[in-house]
C-alpha atoms as one frame of an Amber mdcrd trajectory, in Angstrom:
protein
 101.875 -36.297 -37.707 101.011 -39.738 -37.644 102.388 -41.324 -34.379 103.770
 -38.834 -31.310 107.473 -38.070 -31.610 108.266 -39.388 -28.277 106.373 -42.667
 -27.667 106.571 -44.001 -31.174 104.307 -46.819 -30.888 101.372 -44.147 -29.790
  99.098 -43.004 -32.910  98.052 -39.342 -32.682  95.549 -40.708 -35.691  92.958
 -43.050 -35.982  92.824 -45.612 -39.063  89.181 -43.857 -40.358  91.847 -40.453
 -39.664  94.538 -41.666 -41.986  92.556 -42.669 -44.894  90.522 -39.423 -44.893
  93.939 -37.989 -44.900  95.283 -39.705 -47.807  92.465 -39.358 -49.764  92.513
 -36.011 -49.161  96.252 -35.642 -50.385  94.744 -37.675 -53.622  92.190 -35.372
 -54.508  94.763 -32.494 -54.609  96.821 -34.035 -56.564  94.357 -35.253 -59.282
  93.552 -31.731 -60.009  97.010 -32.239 -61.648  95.947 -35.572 -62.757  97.822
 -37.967 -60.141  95.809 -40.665 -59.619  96.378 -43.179 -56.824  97.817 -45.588
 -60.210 100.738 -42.481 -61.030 101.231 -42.401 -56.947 101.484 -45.605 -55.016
 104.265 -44.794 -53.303 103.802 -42.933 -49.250 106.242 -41.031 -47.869 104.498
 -40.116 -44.188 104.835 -36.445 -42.979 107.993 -35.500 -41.037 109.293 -39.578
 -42.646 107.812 -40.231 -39.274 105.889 -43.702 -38.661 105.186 -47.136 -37.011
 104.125 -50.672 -37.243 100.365 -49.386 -37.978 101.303 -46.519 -40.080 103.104
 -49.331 -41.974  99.895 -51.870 -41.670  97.494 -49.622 -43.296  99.094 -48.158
 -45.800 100.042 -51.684 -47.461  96.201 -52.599 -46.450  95.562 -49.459 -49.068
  98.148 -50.790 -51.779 100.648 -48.193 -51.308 104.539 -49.108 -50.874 105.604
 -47.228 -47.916 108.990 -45.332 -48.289 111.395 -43.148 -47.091 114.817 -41.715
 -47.050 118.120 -43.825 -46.773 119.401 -42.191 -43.265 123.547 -41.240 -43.773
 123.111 -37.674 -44.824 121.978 -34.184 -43.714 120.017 -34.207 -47.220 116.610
 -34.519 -45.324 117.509 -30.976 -43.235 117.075 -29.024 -46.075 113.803 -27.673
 -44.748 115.609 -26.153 -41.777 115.673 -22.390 -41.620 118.592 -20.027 -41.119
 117.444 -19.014 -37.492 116.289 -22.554 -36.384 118.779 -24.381 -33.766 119.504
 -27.711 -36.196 119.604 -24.893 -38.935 121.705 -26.641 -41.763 123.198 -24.647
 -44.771 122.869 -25.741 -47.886 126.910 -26.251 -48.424 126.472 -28.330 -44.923
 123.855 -30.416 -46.979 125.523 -30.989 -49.750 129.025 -31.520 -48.263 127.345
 -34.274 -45.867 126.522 -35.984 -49.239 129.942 -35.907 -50.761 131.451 -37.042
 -47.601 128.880 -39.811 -47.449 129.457 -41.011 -50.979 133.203 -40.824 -50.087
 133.289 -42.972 -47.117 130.997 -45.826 -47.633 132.211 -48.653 -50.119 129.130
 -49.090 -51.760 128.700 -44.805 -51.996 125.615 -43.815 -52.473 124.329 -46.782
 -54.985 120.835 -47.344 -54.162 120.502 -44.354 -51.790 117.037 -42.158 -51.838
 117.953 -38.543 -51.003 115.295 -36.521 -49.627 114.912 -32.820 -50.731 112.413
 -30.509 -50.122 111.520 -28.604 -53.417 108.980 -26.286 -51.350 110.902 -25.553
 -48.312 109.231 -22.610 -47.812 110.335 -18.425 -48.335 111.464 -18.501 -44.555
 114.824 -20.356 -45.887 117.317 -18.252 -48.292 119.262 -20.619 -48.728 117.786
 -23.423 -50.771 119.614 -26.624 -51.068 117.922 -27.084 -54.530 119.982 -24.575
 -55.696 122.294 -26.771 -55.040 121.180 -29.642 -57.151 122.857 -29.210 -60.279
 126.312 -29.165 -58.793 125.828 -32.502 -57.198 124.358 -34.390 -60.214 127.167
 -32.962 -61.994 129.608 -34.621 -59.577 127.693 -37.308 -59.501 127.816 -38.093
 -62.899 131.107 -37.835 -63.177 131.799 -40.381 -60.695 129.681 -42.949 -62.814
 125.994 -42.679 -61.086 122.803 -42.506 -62.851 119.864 -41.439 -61.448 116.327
 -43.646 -61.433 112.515 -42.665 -60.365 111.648 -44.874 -56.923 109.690 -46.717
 -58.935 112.197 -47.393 -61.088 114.603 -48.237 -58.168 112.145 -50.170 -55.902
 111.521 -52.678 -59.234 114.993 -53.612 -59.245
């Protein structure tokens, strides 16, 4: 965590903090050979930021992103005895519903999923993944990387 959940604008993290941090998620990943150059896009834990967050990570050449809010998509990491516990039809019905409602559907729209959710949820919502691109697809969407999407 980045900034405290309650007072937004107050940074649990110091800017020395935050690049340690990130170059500490770098170095993990380049034992899989992700370099900064395959990677420039942030995500911040728990999608959780502010003005500063935002600040220095462009200062370090990385496009901040996150989810498009509309869908339960992002409570996929929720587990079965949790209180905002969402199940995986919930998810994925929350997506339909959204693509239903909205005139412009879900063109554009970053989902957020959470491959490694962890063995204390059963019920994995990427499980569930093949079912919605199929329906997807067959109402006319194709699917880009963010990089891919953010060029446009």
């Amino acid at each position: 965590m980045y900034c405290d959940w309650s007072k937004r604008d107050s940074l649990l993290v110091t800017k020395q903090q935050f690049g340690f941090d990130l170059g500490d998620n770098y170095a993990a990943m380049a034992v899989h050979k992700i370099t900064g150059h395959h990677s420039p896009y942030f995500l911040p834990p728990y999608e959780w930021y502010n003005d500063s967050i935002a600040a220095w990570t462009k200062k370090l050449k990385l496009q901040l992103i996150s989810y498009t809010p509309g869908t339960l998509s992002h409570a996929d990491y929720t587990r079965e005895r949790d209180k905002n516990f969402r199940s995986s039809e919930t998810i994925y019905q929350s997506v339909i519903s959204y693509e239903n409602s909205m005139p412009s559907g879900l063109n554009g729209f970053i989902l957020l999923m959470h491959t490694g959710a962890g063995s204390e949820r059963t019920d994995k919502f990427y499980s569930q993944l093949p079912k919605l691109i199929d329906y997807l697809k067959t109402k006319g969407y194709q699917f880009q990387r963010i990089d891919e999407l953010l060029a446009e």
